[in-house]
Residue, then its C-alpha position, 0 to 999 in steps of 0.5 A: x341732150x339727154x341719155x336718149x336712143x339714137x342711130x349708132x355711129x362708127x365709135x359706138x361700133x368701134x367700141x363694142x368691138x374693142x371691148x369684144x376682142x379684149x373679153x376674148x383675149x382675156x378668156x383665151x389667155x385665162x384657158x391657156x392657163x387653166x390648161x397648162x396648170x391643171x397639166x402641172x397639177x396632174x403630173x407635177x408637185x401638186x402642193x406648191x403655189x403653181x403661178x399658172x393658176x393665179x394666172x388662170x384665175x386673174x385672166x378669167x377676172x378680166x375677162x369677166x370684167x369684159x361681159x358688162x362693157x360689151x353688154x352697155x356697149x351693145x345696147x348704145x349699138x343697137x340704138x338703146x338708151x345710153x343709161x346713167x350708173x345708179x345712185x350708189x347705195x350702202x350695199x356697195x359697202x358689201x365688197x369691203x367683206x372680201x377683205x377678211x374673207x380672203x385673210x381667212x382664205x389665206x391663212x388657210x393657204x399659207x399657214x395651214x397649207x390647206x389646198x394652196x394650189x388653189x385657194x392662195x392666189x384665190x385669196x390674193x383675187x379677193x382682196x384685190x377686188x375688195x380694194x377697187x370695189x371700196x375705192x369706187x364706192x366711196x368716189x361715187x358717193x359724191x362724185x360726177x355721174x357716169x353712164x354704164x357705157x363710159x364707167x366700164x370703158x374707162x375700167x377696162x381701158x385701165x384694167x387692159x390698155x394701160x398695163x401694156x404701154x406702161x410695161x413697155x414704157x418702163x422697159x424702154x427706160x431699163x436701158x439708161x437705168x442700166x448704163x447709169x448702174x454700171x457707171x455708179x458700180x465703177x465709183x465704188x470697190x464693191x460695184x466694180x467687183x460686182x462688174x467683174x462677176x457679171x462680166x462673167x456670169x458662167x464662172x461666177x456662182x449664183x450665190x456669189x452674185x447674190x451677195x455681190x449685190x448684197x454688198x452694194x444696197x446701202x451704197x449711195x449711188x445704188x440707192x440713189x439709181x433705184x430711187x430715181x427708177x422707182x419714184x421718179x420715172x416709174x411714176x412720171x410714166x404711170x401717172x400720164x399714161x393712166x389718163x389714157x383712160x380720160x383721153x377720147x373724152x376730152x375731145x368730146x369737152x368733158x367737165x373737169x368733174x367727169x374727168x376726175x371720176x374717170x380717172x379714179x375709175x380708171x386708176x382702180x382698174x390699173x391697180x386691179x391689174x397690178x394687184x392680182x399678177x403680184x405673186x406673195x407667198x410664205x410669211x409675206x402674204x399678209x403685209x403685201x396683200x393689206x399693201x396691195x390694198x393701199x397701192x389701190x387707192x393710191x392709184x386711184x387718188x392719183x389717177x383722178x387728180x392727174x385726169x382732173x388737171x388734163x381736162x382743166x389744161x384741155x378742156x378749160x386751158x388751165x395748163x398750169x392747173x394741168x402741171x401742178x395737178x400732174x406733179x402732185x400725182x407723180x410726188x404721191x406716187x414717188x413717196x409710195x415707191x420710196x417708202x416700198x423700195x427703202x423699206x425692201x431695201x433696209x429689210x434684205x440689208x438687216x437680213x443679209x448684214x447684223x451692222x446696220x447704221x441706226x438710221x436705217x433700221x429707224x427707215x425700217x421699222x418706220x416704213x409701214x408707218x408711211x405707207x399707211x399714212x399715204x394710204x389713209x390720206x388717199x382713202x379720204x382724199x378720194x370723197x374729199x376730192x369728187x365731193x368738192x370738184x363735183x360742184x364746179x360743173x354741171x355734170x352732176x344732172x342727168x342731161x350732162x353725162x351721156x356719152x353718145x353725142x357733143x357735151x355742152x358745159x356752162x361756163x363752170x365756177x372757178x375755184 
């Protein structure tokens, strides 16, 4: 069955208004902001960052985001063809010069101070954008084809959907991470003292907490609990609620193929998200911003191997493909966390303390080296991967990807 008109049914309508509701919450929340930072502005300290505006600006980003899933998911509604994405073309590649836009922005923003009320987290949009627009051109060089309608619901839905539950989820698993912490502190001198002024908070001064734990981040068991939050949970909880945006397509059959795109597609909007609510300022902007860079593409190698593996355990009944493919994703995800936190870690440690064991110095001034290293083999996994799982299924031929009736797949080759 091809991308042909058709009456609507209680999905079509159902995602129209999904789309609907998350453009207007969006647009509301970023009217809010828009509001209550021009108020600051006015009335307040009018040359500081005001994170009301990287507020005003990221929520109307959303909300633009919005405006093409409602136009693709209106015209399925109304009964109008269901259209198949374009063939990329090199003038996708024209985002990538965002990139030195927003440094020249920044630099004019932190260095020079040159209206950074607005033209910091303006600058921090820009290279977030730039980001997700690459990774998603270079997944769709070789990758499945999409329609317009299911490549901007999987968008949103990791642009929207998935930062929710994350959220909570992560909270949720604060609550044994913080008993584990003060079990930890009881096995050391300065953990137990660090539990005394916490205890009391009201007497103990702020800067006597801060160097409290200051003198707990080289400990073992520290390091220890804050490595198995970050690169253990944090990902196990990422990685499997990101396929969220595979899910109602599974149920459906799709190709493996498909699965990996949607993934991709989905794990660039989640990164989105992350990219443009990460505040930086002074003398950091530049790394975290090229960081924030790398952590998109991260995201979306790992969102499309994950959804890849759950469509061949779903669809295909490969569950030991869906494991392995799981456990890749959340180790690649892991090795990016640790690499972020040691490094932080190691950077207040050298700050706060001139008597630092060699190795973590070496930990340190190597970080970076890791984390480029991670980036740059998401930035060519990501081709390497839509160009050779693309083959195993027919979803590359126009009668494949509509996403208004059953799919039907030919038995695809094994690898």
């Amino acid at each position: 069955m091809n991308s042909s008109s058709k009456p609507a049914s209680a999905l079509d309508i159902a995602f129209l208004i999904y789309v609907i509701l998350g453009t207007l919450v969006s647009m509301s929340l970023g009217g809010i902001f828009w509001i209550v930072s021009l108020l600051n502005y006015l009335y307040t300290n009018r040359g500081s960052v005001d994170s009301g505006i990287l507020g005003a600006l990221a929520f109307t980003l959303l909300a633009l985001c919005g405006i093409p899933a409602i136009y693709s998911g209106a015209q399925v509604a109304l009964g109008k063809k269901n259209r198949e994405l374009p063939p990329p073309g090199p003038f996708g590649y024209l985002p990538i010069f965002l990139f030195p836009i927003a440094f020249i922005v920044g630099y004019l923003a932190y260095v020079k101070g040159i209206w950074t009320v607005l033209l910091a987290p303006l600058a921090q949009l820009l290279a977030a954008v730039a980001a997700v627009a690459f990774a998603i051109q270079i997944a769709r060089q070789k990758g499945a084809v999409l329609t317009q309608r299911r490549f901007w619901g999987q968008f949103v839905t990791g642009l929207w959907l998935v930062p929710i539950f994350a959220l909570v989820m992560e909270i949720l698993i604060l609550i044994p991470t913080v008993l584990a912490f003060g079990i930890g502190a009881l096995t050391s001198e300065n953990g137990r003292q660090l539990l005394e002024m916490l205890s009391d908070p009201v007497t103990a001064p702020v800067t006597m907490l801060q160097q409290g734990f200051n003198d707990i981040l080289l400990e073992p068991w520290f390091i220890l609990i804050v490595l198995s939050y970050f690169s253990i949970l944090v990902p196990m909880i990422e990685e499997a609620l990101k396929t969220m945006v595979v899910w109602p397509v599974l149920f459906r059959r799709v190709s493996s193929a498909q699965a990996l795109m949607g993934g991709i597609i989905g794990g660039s909007g989640y990164a989105l998200f992350e990219a443009i609510f990460l505040a930086q300022d002074g003398a950091s902007w530049l790394p975290v911003m090229v960081g924030r860079a790398g952590a998109t593409m991260m995201h979306a190698f790992t969102t499309g191997i994950a959804s890849w593996g759950l469509a061949e355990g779903f669809v295909q009944k490969r569950w030991v493909r869906a494991l392995l493919s799981y456990l890749i994703a959340i180790s690649f995800h892991g090795l990016w966390n640790a690499s972020a936190v040691i490094v932080a870690l190691a950077d207040t440690a050298i700050t706060q303390n001139e008597s630092i064991p060699w190795a973590v110095k070496i930990i340190h001034d190597g970080g970076p080296f890791y984390i480029i290293i991670l980036s740059m083999i998401a930035v060519f996994g990501i081709p390497w991967l839509t160009r050779k799982l693309k083959p195993q299924s027919d979803d590359s031929t126009p009668s494949s990807v509509d996403d208004t009736g059953p799919i039907v797949l030919r038995d695809p080759r094994r690898m």
